[in-house]
PyMOL commands that place a pseudoatom at each C-alpha (Angstrom):
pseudoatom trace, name=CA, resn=UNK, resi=1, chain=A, elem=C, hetatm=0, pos=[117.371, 103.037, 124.028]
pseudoatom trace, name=CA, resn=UNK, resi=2, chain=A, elem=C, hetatm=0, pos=[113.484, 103.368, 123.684]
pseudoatom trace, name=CA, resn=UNK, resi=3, chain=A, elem=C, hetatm=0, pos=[112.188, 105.466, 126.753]
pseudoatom trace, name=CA, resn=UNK, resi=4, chain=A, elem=C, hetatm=0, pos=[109.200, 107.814, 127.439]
pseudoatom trace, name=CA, resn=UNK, resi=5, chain=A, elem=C, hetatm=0, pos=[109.428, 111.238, 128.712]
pseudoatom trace, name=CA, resn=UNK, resi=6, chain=A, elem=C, hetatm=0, pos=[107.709, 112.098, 131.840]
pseudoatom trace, name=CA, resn=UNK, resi=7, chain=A, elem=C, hetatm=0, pos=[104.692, 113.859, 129.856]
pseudoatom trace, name=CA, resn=UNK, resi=8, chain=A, elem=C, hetatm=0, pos=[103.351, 110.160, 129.613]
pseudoatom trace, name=CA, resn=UNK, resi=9, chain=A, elem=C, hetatm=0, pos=[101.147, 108.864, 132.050]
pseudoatom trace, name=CA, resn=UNK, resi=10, chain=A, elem=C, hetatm=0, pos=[102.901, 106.383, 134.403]
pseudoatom trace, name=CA, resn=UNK, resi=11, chain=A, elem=C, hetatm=0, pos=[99.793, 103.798, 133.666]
pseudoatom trace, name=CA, resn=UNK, resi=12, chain=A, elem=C, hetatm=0, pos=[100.074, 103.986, 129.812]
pseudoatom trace, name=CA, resn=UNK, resi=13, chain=A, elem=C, hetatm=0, pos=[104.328, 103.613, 130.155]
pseudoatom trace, name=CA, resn=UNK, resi=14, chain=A, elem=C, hetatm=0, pos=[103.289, 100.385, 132.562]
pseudoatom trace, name=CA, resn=UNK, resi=15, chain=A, elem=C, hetatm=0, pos=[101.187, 99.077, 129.662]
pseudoatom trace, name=CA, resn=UNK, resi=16, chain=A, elem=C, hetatm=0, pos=[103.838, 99.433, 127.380]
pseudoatom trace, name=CA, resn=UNK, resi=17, chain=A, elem=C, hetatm=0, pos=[106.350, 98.309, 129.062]
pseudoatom trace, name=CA, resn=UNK, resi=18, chain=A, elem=C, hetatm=0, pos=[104.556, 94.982, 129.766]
pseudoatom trace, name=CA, resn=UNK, resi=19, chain=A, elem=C, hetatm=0, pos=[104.862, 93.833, 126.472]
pseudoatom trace, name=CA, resn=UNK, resi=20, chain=A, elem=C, hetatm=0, pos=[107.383, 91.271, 125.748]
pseudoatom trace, name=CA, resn=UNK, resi=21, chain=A, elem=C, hetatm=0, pos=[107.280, 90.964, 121.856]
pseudoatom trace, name=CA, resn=UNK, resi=22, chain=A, elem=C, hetatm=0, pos=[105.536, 92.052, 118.556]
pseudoatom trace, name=CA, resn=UNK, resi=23, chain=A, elem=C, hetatm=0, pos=[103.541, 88.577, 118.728]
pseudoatom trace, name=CA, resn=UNK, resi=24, chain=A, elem=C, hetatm=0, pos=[101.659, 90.155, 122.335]
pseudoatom trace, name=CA, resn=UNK, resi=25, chain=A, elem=C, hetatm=0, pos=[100.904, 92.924, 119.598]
pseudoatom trace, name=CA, resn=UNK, resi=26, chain=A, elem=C, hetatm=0, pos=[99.514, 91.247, 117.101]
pseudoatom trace, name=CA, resn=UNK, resi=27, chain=A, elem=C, hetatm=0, pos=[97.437, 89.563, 119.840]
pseudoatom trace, name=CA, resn=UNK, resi=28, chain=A, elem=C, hetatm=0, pos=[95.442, 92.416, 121.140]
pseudoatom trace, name=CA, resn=UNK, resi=29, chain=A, elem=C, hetatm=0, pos=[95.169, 93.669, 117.697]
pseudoatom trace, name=CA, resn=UNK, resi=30, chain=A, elem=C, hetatm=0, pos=[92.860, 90.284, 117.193]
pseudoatom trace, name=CA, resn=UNK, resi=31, chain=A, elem=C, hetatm=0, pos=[90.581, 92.061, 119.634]
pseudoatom trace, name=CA, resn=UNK, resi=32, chain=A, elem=C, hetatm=0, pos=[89.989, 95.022, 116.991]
pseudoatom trace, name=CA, resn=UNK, resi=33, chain=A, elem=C, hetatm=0, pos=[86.691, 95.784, 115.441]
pseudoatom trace, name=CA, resn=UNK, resi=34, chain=A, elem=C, hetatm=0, pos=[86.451, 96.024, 111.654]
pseudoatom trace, name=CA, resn=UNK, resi=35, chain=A, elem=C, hetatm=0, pos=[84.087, 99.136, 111.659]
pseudoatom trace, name=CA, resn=UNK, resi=36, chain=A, elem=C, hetatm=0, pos=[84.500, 100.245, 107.851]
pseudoatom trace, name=CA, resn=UNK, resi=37, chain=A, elem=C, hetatm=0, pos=[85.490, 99.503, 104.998]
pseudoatom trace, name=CA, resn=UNK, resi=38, chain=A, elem=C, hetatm=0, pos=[85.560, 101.681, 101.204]
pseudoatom trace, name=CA, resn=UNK, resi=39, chain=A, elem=C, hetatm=0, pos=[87.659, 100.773, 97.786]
pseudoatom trace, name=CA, resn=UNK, resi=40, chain=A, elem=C, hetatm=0, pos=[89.112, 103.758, 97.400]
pseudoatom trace, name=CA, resn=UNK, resi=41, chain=A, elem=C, hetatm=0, pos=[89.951, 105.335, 94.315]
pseudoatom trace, name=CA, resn=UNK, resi=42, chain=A, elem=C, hetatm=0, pos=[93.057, 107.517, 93.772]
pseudoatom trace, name=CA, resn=UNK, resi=43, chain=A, elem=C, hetatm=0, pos=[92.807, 111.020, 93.724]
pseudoatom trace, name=CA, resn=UNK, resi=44, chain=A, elem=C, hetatm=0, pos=[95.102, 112.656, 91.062]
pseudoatom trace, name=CA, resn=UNK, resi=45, chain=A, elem=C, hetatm=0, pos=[96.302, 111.583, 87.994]
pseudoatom trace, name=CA, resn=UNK, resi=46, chain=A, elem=C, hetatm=0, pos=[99.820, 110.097, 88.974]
pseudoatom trace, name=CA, resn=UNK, resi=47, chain=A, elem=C, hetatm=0, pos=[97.738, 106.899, 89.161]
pseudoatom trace, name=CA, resn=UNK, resi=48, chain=A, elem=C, hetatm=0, pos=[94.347, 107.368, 87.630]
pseudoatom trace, name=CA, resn=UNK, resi=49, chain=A, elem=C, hetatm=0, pos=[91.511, 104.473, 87.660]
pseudoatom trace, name=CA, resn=UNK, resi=50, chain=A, elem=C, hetatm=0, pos=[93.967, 102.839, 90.525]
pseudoatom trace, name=CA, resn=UNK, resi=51, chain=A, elem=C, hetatm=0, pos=[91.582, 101.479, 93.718]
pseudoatom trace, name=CA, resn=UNK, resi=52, chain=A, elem=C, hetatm=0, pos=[92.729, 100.437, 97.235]
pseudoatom trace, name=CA, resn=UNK, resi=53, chain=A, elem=C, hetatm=0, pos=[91.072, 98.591, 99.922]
pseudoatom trace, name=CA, resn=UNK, resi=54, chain=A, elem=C, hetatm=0, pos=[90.706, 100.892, 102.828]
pseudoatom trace, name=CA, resn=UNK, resi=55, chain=A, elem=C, hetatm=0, pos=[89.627, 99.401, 106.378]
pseudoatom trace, name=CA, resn=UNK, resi=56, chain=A, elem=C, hetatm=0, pos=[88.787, 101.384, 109.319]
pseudoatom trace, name=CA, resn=UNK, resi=57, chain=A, elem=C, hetatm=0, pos=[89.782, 100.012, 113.107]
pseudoatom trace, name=CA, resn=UNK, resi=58, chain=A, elem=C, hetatm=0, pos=[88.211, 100.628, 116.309]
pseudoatom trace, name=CA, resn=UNK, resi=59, chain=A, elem=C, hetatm=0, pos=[90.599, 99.489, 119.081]
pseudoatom trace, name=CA, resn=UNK, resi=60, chain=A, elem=C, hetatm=0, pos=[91.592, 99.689, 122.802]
pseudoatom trace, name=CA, resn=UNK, resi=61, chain=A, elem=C, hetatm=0, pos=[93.842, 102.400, 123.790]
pseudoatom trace, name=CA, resn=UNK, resi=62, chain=A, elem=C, hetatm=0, pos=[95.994, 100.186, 124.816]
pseudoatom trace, name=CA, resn=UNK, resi=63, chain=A, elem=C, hetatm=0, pos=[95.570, 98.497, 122.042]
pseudoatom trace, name=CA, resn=UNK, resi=64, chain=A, elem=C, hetatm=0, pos=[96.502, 101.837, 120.151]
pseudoatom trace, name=CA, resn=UNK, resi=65, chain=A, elem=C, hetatm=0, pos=[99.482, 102.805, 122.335]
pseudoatom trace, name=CA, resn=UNK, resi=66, chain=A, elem=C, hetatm=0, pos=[100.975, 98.608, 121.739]
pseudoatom trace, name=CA, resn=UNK, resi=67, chain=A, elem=C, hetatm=0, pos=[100.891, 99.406, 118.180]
pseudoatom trace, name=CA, resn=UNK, resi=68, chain=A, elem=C, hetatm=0, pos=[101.838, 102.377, 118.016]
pseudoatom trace, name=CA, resn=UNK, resi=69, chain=A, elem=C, hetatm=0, pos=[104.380, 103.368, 121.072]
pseudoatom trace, name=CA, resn=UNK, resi=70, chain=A, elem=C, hetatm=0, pos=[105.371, 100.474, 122.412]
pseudoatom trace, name=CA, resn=UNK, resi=71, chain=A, elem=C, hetatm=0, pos=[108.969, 99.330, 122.590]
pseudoatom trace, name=CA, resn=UNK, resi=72, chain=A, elem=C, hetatm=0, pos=[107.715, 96.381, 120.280]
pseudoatom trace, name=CA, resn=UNK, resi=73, chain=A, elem=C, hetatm=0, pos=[104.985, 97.897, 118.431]
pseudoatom trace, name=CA, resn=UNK, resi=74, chain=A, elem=C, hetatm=0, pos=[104.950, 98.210, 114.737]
pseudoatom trace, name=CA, resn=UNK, resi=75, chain=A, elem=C, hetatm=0, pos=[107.438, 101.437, 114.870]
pseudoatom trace, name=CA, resn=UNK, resi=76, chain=A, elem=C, hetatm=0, pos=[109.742, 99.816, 116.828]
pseudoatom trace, name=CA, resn=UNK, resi=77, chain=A, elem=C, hetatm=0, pos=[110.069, 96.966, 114.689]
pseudoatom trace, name=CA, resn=UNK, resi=78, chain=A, elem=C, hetatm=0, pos=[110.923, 99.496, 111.747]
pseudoatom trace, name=CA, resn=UNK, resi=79, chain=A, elem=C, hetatm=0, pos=[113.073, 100.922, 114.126]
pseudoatom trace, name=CA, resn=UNK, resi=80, chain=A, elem=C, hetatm=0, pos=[115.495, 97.943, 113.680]
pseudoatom trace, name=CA, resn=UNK, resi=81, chain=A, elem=C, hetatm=0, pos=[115.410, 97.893, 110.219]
pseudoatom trace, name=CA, resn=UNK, resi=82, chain=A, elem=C, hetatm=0, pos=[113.063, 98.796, 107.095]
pseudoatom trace, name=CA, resn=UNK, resi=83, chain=A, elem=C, hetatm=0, pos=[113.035, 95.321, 105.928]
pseudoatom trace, name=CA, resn=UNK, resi=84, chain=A, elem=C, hetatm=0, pos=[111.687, 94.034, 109.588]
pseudoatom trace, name=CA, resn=UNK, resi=85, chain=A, elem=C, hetatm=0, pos=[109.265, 96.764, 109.853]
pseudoatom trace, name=CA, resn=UNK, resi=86, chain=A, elem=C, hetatm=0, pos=[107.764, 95.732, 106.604]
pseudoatom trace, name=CA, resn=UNK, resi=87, chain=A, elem=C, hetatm=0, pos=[107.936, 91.733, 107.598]
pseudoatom trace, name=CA, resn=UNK, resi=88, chain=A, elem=C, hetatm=0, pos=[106.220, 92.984, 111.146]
pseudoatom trace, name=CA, resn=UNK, resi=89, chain=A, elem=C, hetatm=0, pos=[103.426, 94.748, 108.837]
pseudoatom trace, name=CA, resn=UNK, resi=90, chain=A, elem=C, hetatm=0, pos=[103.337, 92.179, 106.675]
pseudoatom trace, name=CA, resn=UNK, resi=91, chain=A, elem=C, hetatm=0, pos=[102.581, 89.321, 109.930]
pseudoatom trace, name=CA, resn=UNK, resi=92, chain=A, elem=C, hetatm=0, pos=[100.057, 91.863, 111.251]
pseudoatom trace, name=CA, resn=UNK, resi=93, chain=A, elem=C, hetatm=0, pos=[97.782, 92.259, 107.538]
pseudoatom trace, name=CA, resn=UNK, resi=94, chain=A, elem=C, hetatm=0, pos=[97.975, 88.154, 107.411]
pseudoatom trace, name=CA, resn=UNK, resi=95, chain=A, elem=C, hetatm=0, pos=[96.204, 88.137, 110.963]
pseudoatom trace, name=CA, resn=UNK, resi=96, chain=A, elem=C, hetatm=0, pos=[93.521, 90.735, 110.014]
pseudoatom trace, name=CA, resn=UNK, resi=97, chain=A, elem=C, hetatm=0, pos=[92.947, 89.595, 106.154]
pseudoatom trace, name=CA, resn=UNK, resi=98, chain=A, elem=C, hetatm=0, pos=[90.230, 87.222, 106.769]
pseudoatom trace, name=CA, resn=UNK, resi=99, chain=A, elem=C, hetatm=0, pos=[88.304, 89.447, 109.438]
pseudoatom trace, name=CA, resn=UNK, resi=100, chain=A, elem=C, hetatm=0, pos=[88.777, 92.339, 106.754]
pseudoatom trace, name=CA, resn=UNK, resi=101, chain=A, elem=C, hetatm=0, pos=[87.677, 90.194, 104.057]
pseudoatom trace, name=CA, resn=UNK, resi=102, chain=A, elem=C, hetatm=0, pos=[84.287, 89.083, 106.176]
pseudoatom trace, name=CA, resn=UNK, resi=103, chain=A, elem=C, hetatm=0, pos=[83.779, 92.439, 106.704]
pseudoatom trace, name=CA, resn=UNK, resi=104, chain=A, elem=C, hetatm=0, pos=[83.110, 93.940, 103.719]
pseudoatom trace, name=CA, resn=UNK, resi=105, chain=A, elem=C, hetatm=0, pos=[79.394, 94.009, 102.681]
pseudoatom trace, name=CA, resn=UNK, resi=106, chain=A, elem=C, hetatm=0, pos=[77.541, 91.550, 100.557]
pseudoatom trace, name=CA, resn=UNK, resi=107, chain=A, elem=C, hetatm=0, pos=[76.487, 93.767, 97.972]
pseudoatom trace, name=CA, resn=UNK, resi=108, chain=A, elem=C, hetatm=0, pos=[79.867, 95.862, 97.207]
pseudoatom trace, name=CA, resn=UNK, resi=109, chain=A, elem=C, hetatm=0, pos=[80.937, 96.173, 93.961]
pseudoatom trace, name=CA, resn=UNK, resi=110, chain=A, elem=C, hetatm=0, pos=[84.636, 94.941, 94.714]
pseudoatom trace, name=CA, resn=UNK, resi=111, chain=A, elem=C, hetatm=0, pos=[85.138, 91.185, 94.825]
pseudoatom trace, name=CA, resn=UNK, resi=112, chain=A, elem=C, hetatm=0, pos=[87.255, 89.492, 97.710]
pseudoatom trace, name=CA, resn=UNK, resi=113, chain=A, elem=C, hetatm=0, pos=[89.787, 88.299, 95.287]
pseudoatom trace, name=CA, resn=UNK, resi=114, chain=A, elem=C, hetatm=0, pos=[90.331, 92.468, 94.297]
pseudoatom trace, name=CA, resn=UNK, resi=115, chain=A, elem=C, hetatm=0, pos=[90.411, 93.185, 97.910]
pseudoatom trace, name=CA, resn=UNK, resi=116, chain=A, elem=C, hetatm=0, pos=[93.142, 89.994, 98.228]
pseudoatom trace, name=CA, resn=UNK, resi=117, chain=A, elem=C, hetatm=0, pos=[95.533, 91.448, 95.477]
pseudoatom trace, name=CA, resn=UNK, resi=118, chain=A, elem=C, hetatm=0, pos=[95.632, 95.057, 97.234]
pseudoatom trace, name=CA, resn=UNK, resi=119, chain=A, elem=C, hetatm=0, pos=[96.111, 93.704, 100.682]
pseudoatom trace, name=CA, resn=UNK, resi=120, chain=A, elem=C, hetatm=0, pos=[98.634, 91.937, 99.085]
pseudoatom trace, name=CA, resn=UNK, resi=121, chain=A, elem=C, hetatm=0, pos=[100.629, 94.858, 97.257]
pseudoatom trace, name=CA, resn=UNK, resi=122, chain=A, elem=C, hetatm=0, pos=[104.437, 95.669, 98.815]
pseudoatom trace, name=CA, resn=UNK, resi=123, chain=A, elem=C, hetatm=0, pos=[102.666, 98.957, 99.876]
pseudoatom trace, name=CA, resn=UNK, resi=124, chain=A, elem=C, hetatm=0, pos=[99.885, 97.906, 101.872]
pseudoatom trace, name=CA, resn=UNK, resi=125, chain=A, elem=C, hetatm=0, pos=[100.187, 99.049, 105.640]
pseudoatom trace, name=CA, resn=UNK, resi=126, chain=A, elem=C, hetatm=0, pos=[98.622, 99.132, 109.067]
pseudoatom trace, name=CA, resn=UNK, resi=127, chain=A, elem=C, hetatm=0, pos=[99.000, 102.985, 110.549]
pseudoatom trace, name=CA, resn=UNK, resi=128, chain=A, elem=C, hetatm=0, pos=[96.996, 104.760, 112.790]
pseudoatom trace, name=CA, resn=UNK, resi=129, chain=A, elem=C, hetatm=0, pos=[94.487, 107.464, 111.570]
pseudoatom trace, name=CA, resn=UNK, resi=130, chain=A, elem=C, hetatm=0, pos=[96.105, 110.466, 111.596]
pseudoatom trace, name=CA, resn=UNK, resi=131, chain=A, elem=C, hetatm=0, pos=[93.259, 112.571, 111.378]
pseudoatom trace, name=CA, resn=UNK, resi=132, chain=A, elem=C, hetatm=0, pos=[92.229, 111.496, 114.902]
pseudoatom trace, name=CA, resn=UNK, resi=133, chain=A, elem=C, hetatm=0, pos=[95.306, 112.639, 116.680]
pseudoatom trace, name=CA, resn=UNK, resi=134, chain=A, elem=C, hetatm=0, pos=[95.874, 115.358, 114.039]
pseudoatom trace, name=CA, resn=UNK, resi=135, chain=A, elem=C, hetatm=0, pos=[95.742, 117.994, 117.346]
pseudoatom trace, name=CA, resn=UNK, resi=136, chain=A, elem=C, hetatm=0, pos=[98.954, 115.807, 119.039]
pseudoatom trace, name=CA, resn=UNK, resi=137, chain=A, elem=C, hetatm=0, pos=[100.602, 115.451, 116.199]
pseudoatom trace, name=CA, resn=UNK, resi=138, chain=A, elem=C, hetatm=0, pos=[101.052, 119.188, 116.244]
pseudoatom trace, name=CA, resn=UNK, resi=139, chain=A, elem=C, hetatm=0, pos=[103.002, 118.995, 119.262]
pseudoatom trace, name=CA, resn=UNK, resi=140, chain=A, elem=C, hetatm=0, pos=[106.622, 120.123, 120.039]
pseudoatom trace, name=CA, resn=UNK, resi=141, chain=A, elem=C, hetatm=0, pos=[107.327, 118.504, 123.029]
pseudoatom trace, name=CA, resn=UNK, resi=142, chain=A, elem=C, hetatm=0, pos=[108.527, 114.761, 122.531]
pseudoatom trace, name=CA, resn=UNK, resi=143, chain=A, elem=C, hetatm=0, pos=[107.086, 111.742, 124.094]
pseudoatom trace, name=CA, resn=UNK, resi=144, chain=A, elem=C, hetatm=0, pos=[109.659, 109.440, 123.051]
pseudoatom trace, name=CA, resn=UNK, resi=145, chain=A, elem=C, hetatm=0, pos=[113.209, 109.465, 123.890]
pseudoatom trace, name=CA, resn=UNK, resi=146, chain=A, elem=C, hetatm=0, pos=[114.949, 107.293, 121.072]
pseudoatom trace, name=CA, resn=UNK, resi=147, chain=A, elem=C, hetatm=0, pos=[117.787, 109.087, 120.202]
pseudoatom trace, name=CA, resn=UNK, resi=148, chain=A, elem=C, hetatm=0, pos=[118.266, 107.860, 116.501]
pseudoatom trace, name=CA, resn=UNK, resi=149, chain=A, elem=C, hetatm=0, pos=[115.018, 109.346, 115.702]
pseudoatom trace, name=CA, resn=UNK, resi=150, chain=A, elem=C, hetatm=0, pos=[115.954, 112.492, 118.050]
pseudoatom trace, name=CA, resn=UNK, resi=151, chain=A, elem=C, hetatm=0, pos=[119.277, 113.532, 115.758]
pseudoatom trace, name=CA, resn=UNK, resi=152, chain=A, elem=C, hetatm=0, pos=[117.172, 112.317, 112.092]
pseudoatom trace, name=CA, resn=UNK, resi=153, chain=A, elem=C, hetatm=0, pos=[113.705, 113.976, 112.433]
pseudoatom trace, name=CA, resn=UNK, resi=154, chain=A, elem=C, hetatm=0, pos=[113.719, 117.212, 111.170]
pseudoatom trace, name=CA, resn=UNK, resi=155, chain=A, elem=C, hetatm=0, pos=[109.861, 117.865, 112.714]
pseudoatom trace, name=CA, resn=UNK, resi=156, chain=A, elem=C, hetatm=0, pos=[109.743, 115.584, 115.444]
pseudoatom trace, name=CA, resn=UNK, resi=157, chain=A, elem=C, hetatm=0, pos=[106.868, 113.844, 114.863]
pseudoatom trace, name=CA, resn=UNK, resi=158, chain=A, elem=C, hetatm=0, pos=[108.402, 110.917, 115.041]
pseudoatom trace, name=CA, resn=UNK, resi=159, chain=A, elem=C, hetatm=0, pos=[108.866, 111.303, 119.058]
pseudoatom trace, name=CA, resn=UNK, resi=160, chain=A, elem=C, hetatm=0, pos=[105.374, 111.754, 119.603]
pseudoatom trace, name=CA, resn=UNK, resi=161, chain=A, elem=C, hetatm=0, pos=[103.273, 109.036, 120.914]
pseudoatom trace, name=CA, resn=UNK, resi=162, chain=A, elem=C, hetatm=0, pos=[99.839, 110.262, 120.444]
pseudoatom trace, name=CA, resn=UNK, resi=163, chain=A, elem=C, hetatm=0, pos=[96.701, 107.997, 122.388]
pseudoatom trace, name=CA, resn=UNK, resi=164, chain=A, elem=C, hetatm=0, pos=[93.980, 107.457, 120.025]
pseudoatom trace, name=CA, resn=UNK, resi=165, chain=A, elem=C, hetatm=0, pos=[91.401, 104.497, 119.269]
pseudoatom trace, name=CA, resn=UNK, resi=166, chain=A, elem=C, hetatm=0, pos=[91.361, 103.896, 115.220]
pseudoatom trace, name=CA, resn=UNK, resi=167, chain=A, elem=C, hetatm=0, pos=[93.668, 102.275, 113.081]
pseudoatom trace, name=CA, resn=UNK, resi=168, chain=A, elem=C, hetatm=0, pos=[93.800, 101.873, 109.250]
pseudoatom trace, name=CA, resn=UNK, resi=169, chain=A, elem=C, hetatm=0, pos=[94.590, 99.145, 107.072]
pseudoatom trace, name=CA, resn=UNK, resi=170, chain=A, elem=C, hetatm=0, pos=[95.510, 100.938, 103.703]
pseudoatom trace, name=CA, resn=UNK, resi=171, chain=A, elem=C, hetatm=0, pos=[96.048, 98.222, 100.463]
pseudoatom trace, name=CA, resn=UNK, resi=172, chain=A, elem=C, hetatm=0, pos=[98.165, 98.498, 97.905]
pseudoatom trace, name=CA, resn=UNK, resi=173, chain=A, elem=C, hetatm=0, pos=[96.521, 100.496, 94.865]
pseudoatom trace, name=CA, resn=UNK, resi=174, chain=A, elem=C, hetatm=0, pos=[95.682, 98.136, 91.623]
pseudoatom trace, name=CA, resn=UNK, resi=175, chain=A, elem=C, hetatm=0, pos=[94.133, 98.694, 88.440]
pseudoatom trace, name=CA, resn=UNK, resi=176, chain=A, elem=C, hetatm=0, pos=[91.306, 97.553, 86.552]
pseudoatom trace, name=CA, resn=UNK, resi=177, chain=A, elem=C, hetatm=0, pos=[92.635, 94.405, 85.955]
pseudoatom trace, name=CA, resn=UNK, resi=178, chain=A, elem=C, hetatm=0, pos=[93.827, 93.682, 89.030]
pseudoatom trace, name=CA, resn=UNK, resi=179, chain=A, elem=C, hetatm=0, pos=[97.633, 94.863, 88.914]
pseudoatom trace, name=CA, resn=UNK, resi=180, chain=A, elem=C, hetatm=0, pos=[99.448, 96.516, 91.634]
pseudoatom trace, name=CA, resn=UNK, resi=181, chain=A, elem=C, hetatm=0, pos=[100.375, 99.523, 90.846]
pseudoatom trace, name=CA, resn=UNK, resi=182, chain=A, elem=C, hetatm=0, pos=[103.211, 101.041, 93.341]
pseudoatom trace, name=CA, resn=UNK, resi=183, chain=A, elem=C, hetatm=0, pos=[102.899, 104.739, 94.173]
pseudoatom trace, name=CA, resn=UNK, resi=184, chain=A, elem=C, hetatm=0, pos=[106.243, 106.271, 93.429]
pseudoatom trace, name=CA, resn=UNK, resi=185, chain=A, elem=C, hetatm=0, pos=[105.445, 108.651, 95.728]
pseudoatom trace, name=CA, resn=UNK, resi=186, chain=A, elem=C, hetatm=0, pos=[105.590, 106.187, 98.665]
pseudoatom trace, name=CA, resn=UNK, resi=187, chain=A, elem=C, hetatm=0, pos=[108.875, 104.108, 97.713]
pseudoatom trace, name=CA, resn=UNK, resi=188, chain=A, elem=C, hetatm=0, pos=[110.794, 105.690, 100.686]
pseudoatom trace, name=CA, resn=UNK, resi=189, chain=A, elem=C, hetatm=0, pos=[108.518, 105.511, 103.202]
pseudoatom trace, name=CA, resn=UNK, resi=190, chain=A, elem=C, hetatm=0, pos=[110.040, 102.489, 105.483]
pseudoatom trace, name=CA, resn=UNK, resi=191, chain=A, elem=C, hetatm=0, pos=[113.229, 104.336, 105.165]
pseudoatom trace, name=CA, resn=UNK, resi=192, chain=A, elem=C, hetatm=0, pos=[111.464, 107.082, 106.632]
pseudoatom trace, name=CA, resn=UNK, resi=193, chain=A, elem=C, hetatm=0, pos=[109.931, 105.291, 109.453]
pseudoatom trace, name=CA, resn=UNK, resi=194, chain=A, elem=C, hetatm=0, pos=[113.001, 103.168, 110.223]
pseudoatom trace, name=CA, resn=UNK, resi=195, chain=A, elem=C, hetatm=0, pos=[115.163, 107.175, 110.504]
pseudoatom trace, name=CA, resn=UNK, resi=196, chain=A, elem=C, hetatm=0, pos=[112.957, 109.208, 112.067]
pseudoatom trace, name=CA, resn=UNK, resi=197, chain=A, elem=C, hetatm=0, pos=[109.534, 107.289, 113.775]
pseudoatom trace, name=CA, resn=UNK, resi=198, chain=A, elem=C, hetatm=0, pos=[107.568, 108.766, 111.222]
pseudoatom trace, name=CA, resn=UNK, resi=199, chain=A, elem=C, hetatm=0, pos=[105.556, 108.840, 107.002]
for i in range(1, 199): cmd.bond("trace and resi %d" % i, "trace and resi %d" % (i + 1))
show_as sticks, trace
zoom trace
């Protein structure tokens, strides 16, 4: 059901397409480079003095388009169902966490044990950086045919398979003392992703 539309490059659709499961994923994500990292604090007051753990990615484009576009990247395994998209995100933090956790600099104000708790919340995710690819995610024509998404998304973003080189691991926001603190905001989005491709 999961195919790409001739806009995408026959190499990139090869890539793709030689990927056998979300466990090849998860390997080549082991290849990423932890280039950033900032506790976060929320900006509004729907959760006020609430911090997440924010790490930035650099990665492969292929690396990128396994993720992201593959026909068992992280999408597609939210394409099955919510509740395996979120066990699939869930496998991927568990292979980053102690790379993410090495990463962060000696002198930050945030222990590991905070950053633990928010890379542990129910919201916590892996997603690309959006502001990258903000320019294709503007676009109308579809990269992805997968027609669940085709007769759900209302924008058709969700069809678009943009080529970038940064991911983000976003935690789960917490308070001062350590408690997660969901954003009700957010409660819907692996619904979302599982419907139409796309949060």
């Amino acid at each position: 059901m999961w195919s790409f539309a001739s806009c995408v490059s026959s190499d990139r659709i090869t890539s793709m397409l030689t990927l056998d499961s979300f466990e090849s994923v998860l390997d080549l994500l082991d290849l990423a480079i932890v280039s950033g990292f900032e506790w976060r604090p929320f900006r509004g007051a729907l959760l006020r003095g609430c911090h997440r753990a924010e790490f930035l990615l650099a990665v492969a484009p292929a690396t990128y388009d396994a993720f992201f576009n593959s026909p068992v990247g992280l999408r597609a395994q939210y394409a099955i169902d919510a509740s395996h998209g979120e066990a699939a995100t869930r496998r991927g933090l568990s292979r980053l966490e102690p790379r993410l956790l090495s990463s962060i600099p000696r002198d930050s104000s945030v222990s590991d044990a905070t950053v633990r708790w928010s890379l542990a919340a129910p919201q916590a995710k892996v997603w690309i950086d959006e502001d990258e690819v903000a320019a294709q995610l503007g676009k109308t024509t579809p990269d992805l045919m997968y027609p669940p998404w085709e007769r759900n998304s209302e924008t058709g973003v969700g069809l678009l398979a943009p080529s970038g080189s940064k991911l983000i691991v976003m935690g789960g926001w917490v308070n001062a003392t350590n408690a997660v603190q969901p954003n009700p905001a957010k409660v819907g989005r692996s619904t979302e992703i599982h419907c139409t491709g796309f949060s």
